[in-house]
C-alpha positions in Angstrom: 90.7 -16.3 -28.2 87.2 -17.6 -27.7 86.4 -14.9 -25.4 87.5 -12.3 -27.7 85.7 -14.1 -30.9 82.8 -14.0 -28.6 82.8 -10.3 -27.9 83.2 -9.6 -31.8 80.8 -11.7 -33.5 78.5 -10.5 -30.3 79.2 -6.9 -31.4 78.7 -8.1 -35.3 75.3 -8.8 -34.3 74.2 -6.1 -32.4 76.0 -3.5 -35.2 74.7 -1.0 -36.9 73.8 -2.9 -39.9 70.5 -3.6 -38.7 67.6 -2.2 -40.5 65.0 0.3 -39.3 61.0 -0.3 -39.0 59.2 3.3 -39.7 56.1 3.1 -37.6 52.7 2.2 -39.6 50.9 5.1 -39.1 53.5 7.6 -40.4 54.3 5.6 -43.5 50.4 5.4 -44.5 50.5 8.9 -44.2 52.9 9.2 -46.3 51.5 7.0 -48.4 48.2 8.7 -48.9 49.8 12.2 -49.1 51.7 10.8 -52.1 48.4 8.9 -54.1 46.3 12.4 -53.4 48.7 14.5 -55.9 47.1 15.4 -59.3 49.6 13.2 -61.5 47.5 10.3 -60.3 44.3 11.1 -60.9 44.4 12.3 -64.7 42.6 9.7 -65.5 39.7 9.7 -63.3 36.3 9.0 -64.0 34.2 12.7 -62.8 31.0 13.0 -60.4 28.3 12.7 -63.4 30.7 8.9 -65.2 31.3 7.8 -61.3 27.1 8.3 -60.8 26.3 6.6 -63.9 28.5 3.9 -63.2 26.5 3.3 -59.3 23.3 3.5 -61.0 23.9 0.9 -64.3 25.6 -1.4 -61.0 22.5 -1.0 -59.3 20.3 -1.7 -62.3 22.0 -4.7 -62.8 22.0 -6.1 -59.1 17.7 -5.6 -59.3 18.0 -7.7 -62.5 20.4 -10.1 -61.3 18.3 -10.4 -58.1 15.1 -10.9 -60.5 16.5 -13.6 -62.5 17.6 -15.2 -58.9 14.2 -15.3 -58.1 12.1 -15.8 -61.4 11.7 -19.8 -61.8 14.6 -20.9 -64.4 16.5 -18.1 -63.7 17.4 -15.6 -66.6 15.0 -17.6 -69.1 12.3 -17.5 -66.9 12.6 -13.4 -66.5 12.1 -13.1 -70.0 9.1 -14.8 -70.5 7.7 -13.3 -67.6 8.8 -9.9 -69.2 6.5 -11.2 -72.5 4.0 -12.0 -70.7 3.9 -8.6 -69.0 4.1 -7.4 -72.5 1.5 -8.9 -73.8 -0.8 -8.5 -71.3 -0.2 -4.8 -71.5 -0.6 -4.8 -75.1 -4.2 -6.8 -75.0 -5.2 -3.9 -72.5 -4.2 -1.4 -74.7 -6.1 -3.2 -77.3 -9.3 -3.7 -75.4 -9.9 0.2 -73.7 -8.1 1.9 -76.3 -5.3 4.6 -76.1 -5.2 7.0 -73.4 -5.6 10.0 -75.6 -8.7 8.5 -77.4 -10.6 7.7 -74.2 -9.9 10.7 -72.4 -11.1 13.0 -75.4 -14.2 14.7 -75.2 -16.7 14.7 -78.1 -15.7 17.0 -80.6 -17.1 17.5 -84.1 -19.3 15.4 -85.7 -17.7 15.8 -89.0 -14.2 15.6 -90.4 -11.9 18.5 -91.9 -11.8 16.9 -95.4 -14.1 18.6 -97.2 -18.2 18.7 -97.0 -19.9 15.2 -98.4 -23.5 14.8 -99.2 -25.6 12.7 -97.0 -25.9 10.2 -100.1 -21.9 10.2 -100.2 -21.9 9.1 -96.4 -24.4 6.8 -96.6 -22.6 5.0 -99.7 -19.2 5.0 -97.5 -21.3 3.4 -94.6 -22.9 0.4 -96.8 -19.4 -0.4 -97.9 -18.2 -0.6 -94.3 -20.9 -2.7 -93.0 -20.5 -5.1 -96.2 -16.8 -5.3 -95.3 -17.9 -6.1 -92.0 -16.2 -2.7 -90.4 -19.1 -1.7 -88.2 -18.1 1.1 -86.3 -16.7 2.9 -89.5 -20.3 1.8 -91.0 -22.0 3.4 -87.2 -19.8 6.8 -88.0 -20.6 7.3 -91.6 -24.8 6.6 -91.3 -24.8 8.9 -88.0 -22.5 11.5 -90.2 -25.2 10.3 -92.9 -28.1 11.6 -90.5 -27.2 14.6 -90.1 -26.5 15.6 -93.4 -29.6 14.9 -94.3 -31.2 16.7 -91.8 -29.0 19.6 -92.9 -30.1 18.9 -96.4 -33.9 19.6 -95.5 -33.3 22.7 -93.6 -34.0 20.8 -90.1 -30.9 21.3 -89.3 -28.3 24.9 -89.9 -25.3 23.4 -91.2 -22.8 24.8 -88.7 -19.4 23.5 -88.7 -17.9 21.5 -85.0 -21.4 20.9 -84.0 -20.7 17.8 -82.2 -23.2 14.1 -82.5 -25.0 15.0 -79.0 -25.7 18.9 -79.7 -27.3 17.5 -83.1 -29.6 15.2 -81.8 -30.6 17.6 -79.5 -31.7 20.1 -81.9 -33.7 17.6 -84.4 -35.4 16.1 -81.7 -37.1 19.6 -81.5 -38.3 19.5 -85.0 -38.5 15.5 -84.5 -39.9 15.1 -81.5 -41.2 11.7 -82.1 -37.4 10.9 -83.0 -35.9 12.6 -80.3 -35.1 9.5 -77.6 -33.7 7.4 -80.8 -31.6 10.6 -81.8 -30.1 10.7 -78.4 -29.4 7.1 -78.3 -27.7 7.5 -81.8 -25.8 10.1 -81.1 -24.4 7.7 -77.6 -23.5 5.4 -80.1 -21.2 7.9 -82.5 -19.8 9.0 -79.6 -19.0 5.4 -77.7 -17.0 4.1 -80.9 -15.7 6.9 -81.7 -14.5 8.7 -78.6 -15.1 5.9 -76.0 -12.8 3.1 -77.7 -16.1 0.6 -78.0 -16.3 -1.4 -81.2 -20.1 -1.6 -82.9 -21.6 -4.3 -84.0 -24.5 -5.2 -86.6 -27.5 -4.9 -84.7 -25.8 -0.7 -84.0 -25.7 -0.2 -87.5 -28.8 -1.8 -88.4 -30.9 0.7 -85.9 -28.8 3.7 -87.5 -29.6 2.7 -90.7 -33.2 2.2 -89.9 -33.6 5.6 -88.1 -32.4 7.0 -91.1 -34.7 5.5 -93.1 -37.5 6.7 -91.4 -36.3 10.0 -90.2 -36.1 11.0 -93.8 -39.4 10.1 -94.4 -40.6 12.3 -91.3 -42.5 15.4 -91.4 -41.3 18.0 -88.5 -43.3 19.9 -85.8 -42.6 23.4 -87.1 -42.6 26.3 -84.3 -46.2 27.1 -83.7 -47.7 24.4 -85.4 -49.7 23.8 -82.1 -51.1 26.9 -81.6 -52.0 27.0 -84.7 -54.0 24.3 -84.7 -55.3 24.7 -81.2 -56.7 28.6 -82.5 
């Protein structure tokens, strides 16, 4: 009886109830060929979301590794970043926007209409008494020429710029000319250069005008004239 219990239960075991391993590889195969169909990807990001998505990862790994290395962490990165700030903003402050210091001189005057050298020098005395000296340098070298235009020293012509002015008066002005030139340096520093004026700028404007409309010119052949 034993024997033959034996044999069965031995038989039991070894039966075909037990189950079968498919190998790895084939079932990963299968696996894959299954997740590749279209039903499963629907919903998928596309090339230009999946790019996006590396690049705001990245951006956020260099600030995460900032703040890692800035003292106190994510506070300290953002004072640093206002420092950074401000010291850009005190630069810009100091030399002046880009486009205004890399103009060249252009006209002397502005598009708003012709004023009288009286009308220039009243808009420069209210600048210097409001302390605004490089609007008060503009409006008395602006002043100059008008004047000089007034007197027929000068052809008014418009665009003529602050250094091509000085140049031609210091014909007729000889005596003037070096002052001219330096005035004309001036305009041109606060107003294309991004310098700030101060008093003692105005003041010698104000006096050159003074005394350049008290001047007499050297009229073309004035010398020969005299020399004959």
């Amino acid at each position: 009886m034993s024997g033959a219990g034996g044999t069965t239960a031995a038989r039991q075991a070894t039966g075909g109830d037990i189950p079968v391993d498919t190998p790895r590889v084939p079932a990963r195969e299968a696996a894959e060929s299954e997740l590749s169909k279209p039903m499963y990807h629907e919903n998928d990001p596309n090339i230009l979301q999946r790019g996006l998505n590396h690049f705001w990862d990245w951006v956020a790994g260099v600030f995460d590794a900032a703040a890692g290395a800035a003292p106190g962490g994510p506070a300290g990165l953002a004072v640093l970043a206002l420092i950074l700030i401000g010291l850009a903003a005190a630069l810009w402050w100091r030399l002046g926007t880009p486009q205004r210091s890399s103009r060249t001189p252009e006209a002397l005057f502005e598009s708003d209409g012709p004023r009288s050298a009286a009308q220039h020098r009243a808009t420069a005395e209210a600048h210097a008494a409001a302390l605004r000296w490089t609007e008060a340098v503009q409006e008395r070298m602006r002043a100059i020429v008008r004047s000089l235009e007034e007197r027929a020293l000068l052809d008014p012509r418009p665009g003529r710029t602050a250094d091509e002015a000085a140049t031609e008066a210091g014909r007729a002005l000889p005596g003037h000319a070096t002052r001219l030139r330096s005035a004309a340096r001036d305009f041109d520093d606060v107003t294309y250069g991004g310098r700030t004026a101060g008093q003692p700028t105005y003041l010698a404007l104000r006096t050159l005008d003074t005394e350049l409309d008290e001047a007499k010119p050297v009229l073309p052949g004035a010398s020969r004239g005299a020399a004959g």
